[in-house]
NULO-150328 format. One record per residue (C-alpha): residue number from 1; x, y, z. Coordinates in pm, 1 decimal, always signed. Layout:
BEGIN
<site NUM <X Y Z>>
...
END
This chain:
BEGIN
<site 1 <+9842.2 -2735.6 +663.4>>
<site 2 <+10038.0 -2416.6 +788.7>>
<site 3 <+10229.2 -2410.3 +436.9>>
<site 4 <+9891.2 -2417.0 +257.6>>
<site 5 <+9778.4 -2171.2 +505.4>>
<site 6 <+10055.7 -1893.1 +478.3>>
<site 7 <+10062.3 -1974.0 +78.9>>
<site 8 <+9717.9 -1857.0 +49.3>>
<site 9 <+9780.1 -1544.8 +266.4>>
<site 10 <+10127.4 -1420.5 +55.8>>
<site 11 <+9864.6 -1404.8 -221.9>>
<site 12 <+9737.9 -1063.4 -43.3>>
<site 13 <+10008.4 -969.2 +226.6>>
<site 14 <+10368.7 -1103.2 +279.5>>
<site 15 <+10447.7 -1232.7 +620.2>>
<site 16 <+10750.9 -1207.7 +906.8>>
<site 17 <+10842.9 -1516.5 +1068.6>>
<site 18 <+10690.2 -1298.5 +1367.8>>
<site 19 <+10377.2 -1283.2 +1156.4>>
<site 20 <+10374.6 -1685.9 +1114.0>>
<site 21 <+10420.9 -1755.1 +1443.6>>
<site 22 <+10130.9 -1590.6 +1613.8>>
<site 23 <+9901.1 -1729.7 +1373.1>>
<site 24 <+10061.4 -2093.4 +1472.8>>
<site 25 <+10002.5 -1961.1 +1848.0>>
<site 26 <+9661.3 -1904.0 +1784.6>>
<site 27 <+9567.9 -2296.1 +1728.5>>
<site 28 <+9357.6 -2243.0 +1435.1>>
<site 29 <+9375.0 -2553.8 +1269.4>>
<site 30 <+9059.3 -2800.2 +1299.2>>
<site 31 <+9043.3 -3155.4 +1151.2>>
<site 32 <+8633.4 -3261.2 +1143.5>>
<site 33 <+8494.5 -3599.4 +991.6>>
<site 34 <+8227.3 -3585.9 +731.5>>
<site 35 <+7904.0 -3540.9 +841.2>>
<site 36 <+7968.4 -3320.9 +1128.5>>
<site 37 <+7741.7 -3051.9 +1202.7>>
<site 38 <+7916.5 -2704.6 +1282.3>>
<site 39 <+7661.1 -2469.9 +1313.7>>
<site 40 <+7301.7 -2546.5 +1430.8>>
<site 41 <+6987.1 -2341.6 +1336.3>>
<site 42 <+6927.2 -2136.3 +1643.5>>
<site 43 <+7281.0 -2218.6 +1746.0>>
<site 44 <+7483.6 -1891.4 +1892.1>>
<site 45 <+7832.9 -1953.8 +1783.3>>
<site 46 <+8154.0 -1706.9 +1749.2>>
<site 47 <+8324.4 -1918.5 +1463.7>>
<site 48 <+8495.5 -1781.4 +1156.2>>
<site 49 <+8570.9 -2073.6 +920.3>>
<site 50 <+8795.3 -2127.4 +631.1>>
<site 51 <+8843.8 -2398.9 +456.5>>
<site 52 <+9200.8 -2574.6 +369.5>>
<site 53 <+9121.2 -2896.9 +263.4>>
<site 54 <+8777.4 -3075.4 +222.9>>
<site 55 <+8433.8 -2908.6 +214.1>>
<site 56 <+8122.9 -2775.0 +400.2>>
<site 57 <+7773.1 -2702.2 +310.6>>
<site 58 <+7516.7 -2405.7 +441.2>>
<site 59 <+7212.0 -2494.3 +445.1>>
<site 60 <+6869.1 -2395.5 +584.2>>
<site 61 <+6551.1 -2646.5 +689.4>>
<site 62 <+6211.0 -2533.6 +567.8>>
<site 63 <+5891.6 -2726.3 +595.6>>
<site 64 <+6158.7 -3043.6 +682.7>>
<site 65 <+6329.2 -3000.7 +372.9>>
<site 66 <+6697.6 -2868.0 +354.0>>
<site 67 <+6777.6 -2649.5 +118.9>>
<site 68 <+7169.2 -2566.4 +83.5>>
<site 69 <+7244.2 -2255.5 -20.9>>
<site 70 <+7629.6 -2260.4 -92.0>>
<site 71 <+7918.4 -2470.1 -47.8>>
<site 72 <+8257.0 -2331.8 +72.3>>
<site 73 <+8608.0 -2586.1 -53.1>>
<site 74 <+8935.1 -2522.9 -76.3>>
<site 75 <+9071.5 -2175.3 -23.3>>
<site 76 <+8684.1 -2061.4 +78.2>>
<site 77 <+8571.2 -1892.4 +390.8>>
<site 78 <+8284.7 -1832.4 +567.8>>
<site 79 <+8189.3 -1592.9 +860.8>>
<site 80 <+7834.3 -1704.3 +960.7>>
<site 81 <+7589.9 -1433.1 +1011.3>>
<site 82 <+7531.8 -1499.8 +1372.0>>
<site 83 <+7894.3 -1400.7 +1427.0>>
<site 84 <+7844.8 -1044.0 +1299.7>>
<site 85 <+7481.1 -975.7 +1469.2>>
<site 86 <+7494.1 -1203.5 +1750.7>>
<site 87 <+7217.1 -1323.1 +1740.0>>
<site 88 <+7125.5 -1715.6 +1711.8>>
<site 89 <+7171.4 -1912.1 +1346.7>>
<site 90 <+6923.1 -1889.1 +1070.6>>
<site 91 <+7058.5 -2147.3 +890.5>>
<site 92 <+7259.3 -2541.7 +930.8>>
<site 93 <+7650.3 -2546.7 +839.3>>
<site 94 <+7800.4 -2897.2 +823.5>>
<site 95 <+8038.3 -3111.7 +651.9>>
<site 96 <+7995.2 -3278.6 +310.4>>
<site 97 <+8366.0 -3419.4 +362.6>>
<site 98 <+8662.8 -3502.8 +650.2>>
<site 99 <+8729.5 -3132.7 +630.1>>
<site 100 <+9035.4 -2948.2 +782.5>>
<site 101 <+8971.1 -2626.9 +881.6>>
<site 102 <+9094.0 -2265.3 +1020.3>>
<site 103 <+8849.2 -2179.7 +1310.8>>
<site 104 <+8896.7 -1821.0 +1453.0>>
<site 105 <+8710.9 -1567.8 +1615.1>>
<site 106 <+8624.3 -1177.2 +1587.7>>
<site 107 <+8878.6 -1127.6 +1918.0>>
<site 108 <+9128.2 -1337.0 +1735.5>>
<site 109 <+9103.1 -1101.2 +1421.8>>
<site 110 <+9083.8 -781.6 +1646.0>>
<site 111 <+9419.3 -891.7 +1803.6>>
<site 112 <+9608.1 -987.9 +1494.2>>
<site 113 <+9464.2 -685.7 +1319.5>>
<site 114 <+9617.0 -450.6 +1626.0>>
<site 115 <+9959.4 -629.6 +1644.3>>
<site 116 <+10007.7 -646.3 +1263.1>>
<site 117 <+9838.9 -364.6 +1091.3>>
<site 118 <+9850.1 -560.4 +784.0>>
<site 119 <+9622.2 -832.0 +857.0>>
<site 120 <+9343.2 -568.5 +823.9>>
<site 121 <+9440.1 -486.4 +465.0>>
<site 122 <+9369.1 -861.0 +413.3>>
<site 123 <+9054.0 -924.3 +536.1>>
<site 124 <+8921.0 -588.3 +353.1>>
<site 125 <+9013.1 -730.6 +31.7>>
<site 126 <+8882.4 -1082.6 +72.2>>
<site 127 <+8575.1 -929.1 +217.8>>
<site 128 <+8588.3 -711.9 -89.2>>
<site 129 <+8617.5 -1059.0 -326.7>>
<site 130 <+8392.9 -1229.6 -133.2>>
<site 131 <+8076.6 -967.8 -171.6>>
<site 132 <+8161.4 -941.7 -543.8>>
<site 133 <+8158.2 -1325.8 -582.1>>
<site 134 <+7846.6 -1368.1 -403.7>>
<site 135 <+7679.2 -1071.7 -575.3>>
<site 136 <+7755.6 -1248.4 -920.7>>
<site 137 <+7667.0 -1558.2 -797.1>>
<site 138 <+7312.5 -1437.4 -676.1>>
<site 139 <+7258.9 -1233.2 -1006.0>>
<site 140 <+7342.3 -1571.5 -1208.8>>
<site 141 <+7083.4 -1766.3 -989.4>>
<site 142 <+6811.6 -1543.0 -1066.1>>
<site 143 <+6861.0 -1473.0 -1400.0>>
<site 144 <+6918.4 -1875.0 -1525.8>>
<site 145 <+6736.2 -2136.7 -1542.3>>
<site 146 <+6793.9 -2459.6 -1372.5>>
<site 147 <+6986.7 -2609.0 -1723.0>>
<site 148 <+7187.0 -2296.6 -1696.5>>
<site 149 <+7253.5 -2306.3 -1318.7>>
<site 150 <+7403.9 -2687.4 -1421.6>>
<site 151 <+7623.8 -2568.4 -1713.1>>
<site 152 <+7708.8 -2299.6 -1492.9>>
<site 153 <+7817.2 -2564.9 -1196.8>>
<site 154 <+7994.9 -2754.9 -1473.2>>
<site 155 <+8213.1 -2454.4 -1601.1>>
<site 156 <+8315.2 -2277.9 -1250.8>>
<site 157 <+8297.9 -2555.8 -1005.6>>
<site 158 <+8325.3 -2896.1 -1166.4>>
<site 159 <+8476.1 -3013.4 -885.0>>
<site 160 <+8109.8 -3024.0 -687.1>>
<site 161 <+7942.0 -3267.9 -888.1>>
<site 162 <+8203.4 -3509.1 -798.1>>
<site 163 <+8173.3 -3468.4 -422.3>>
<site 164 <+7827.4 -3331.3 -306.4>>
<site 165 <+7559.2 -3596.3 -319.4>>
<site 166 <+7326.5 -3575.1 -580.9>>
<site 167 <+7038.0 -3426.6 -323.4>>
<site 168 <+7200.1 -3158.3 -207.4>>
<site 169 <+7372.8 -3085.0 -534.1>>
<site 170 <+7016.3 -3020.0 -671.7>>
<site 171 <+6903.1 -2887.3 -382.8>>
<site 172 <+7163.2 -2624.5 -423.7>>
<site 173 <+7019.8 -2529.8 -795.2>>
<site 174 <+6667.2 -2510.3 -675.1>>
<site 175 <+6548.3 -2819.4 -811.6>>
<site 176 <+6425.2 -3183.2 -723.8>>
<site 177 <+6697.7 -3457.2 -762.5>>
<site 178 <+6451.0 -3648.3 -979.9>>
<site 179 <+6464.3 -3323.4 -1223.1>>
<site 180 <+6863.0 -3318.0 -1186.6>>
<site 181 <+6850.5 -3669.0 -1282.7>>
<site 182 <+6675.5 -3558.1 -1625.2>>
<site 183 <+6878.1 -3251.6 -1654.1>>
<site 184 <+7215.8 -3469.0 -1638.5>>
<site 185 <+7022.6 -3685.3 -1904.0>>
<site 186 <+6885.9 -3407.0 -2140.8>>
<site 187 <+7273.0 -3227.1 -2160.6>>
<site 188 <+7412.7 -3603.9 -2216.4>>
<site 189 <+7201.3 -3632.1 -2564.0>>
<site 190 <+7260.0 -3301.2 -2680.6>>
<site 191 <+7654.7 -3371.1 -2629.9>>
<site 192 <+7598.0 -3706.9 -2833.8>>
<site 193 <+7423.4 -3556.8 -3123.3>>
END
């Protein structure tokens, strides 16, 4: 995992062996079966996640019905909110699949940051990536409708449909699973025609 690790990071920064070993010193590296919950609703928690191998789903409950909001695979991170403020989880994250994971904290960061200078370049730009991602990927929600929202899935993240069950899958393109069912159905006739 450390190789697919420190090849993600030379994408941005190159790296001492000094560098590599104090991330290895840190003990970063989390394996988690599926199903696991790692953030609870109300839950305080100082976690920064990234994900190296499997996948994890946010999600919020409203009226008893949970309504995922994103899903973070391979090469994805995600700093919850109630790391930042402080202040207790809005929202559910958990995992769709046994999921390895990086788990670190803000002091973690701070340290690595202040020892190698560097690291802070990093996380700017990914922060940078990640705001423009999720920007476009808000704009696209509102502006599609739930047909597009599928072709859209199909096109950029193919790999979802696959591995989320179909509930949350629709769940995530604000619709029922019964209309995802027709949806899948509807694009599966215009492809045969």
């Amino acid at each position: 995992m450390k190789n697919i690790l420190f090849g993600f990071i030379s994408k941005y920064i190159s790296l001492t062996e000094d560098e590599k070993n104090a991330i290895l010193s840190l003990d970063l590296f989390r394996s988690v079966k599926k199903g696991t919950v790692l953030l609870k609703e109300g839950q305080k928690s100082q976690d920064e996640l990234f994900v190296l191998k499997g996948c994890i789903r946010k999600y919020y409950i409203i009226d008893g019905e949970e309504k995922t909001t994103a899903f973070f695979t391979e090469m994805e991170g995600l700093v919850p909110h109630c790391v930042t403020n402080n202040a207790p989880s809005e929202y559910f994250v958990s995992c769709v699949e046994d999921t390895i994971l990086t788990v670190t904290n803000p002091d973690m960061g701070a340290g690595l940051n202040v020892t190698f200078p560097k690291f802070e370049i990093m996380c700017r730009m990914l922060s940078e990536e990640l705001l423009a991602k999720q920007q476009i990927d808000f704009d696209e929600f509102k502006t599609s409708s739930p047909e597009q929202r599928y072709l859209n899935l199909l096109q950029n993240r193919p790999d979802l449909i696959q591995r989320v069950p179909q509930h949350q899958l629709a769940s995530f393109l604000g619709i029922k699973p019964q209309s995802l069912s027709r949806l899948r159905a509807r694009i599966l006739e215009k492809d045969k025609t």
